[in-house]
N, C-alpha and C positions, 0 to 999 in steps of 0.2 A: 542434547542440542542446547548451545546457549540461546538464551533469551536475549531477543533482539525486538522492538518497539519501531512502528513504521509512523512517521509524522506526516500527516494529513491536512495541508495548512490549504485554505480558503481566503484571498486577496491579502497574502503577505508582499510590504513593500521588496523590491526588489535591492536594497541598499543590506536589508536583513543577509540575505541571501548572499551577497558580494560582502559582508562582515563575516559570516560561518567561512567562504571560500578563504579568506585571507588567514584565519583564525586554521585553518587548516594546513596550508602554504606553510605561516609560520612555524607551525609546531613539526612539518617535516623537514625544514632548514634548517632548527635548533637539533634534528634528529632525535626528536620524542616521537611517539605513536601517538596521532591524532585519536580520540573517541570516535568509535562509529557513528556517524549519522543516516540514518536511511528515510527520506522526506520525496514524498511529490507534494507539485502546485499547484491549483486551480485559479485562474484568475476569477470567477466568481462560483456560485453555488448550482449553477446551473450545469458546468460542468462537471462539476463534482461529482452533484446526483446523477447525470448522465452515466456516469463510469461505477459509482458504488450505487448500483438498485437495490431495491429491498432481496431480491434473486442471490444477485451477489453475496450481498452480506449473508445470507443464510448458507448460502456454498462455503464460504469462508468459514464460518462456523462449524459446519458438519467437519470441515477439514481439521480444526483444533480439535474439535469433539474424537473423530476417531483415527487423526492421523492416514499420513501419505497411502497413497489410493490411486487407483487408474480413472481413467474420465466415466469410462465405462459403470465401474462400480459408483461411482459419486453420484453419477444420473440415476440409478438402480434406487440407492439411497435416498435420493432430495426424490423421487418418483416424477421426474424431470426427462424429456426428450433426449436423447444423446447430442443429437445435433445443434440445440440450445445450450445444454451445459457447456458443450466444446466451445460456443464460441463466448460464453461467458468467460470460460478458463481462458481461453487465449486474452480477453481485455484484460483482465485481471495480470497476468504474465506479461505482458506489454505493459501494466502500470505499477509493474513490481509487486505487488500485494500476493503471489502466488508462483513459485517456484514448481521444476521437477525435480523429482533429484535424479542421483546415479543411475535407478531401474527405470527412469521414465515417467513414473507415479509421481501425483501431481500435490504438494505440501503445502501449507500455510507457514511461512516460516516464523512469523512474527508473534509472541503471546499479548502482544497488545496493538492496538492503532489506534493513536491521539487524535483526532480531528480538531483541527483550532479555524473558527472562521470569524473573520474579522470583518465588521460591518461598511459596508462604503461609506467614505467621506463625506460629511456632507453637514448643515444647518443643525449644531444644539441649539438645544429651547431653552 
């Protein structure tokens, strides 16, 4: 599987965001292949850690650790509730961070996630 990097940005200006889309556009109108980018966005940190809990990230983990898995066995695993893992999996899959693949079994696809959080604006000293 290629290695693909999930960016995790925390109160990025929204101009960033509308520069990467155009930087994109472009390079399909020059007819190059744009670089993959794969990024969610949190407007602060609150949601962020709402979505990635310390649960999660250790789900995520066990998934790189022993690869694609049914929900089933991943709860067996983390020695976790089935019915919590599942809806961990499901947030996680709603925020891209976890795929299934072809059989159904649930993948981390990413070998890295960058988290970038950038601090609100506000009064230097």
């Amino acid at each position: 599987m290629k290695e693909r990097v999930l960016h995790v940005k925390v109160g990025e200006p929204l101009e960033t965001n509308l520069a990467r889309a155009v930087q994109t556009m472009e390079a399909l109108q020059g007819g190059n292949t744009p670089k993959p980018y794969f990024g969610v966005g949190f407007s602060d940190m609150g949601q962020l850690l709402a979505i990635f809990t310390p649960r999660r990230w250790g789900l995520l983990g066990a998934l790189r650790e022993d690869g694609p898995m049914s929900i089933a066995e991943l709860a067996r695993r983390l020695k976790r509730d089935y019915k919590n893992v599942y809806g961990d999996v499901e947030k996680l899959i709603e925020w891209g961070a976890v795929e299934k693949d072809e059989k159904g079994r649930v993948v981390a696809p990413y070998s890295e996630i960058i988290v970038d959080v950038r601090l609100p604006r506000g009064h230097v000293a």
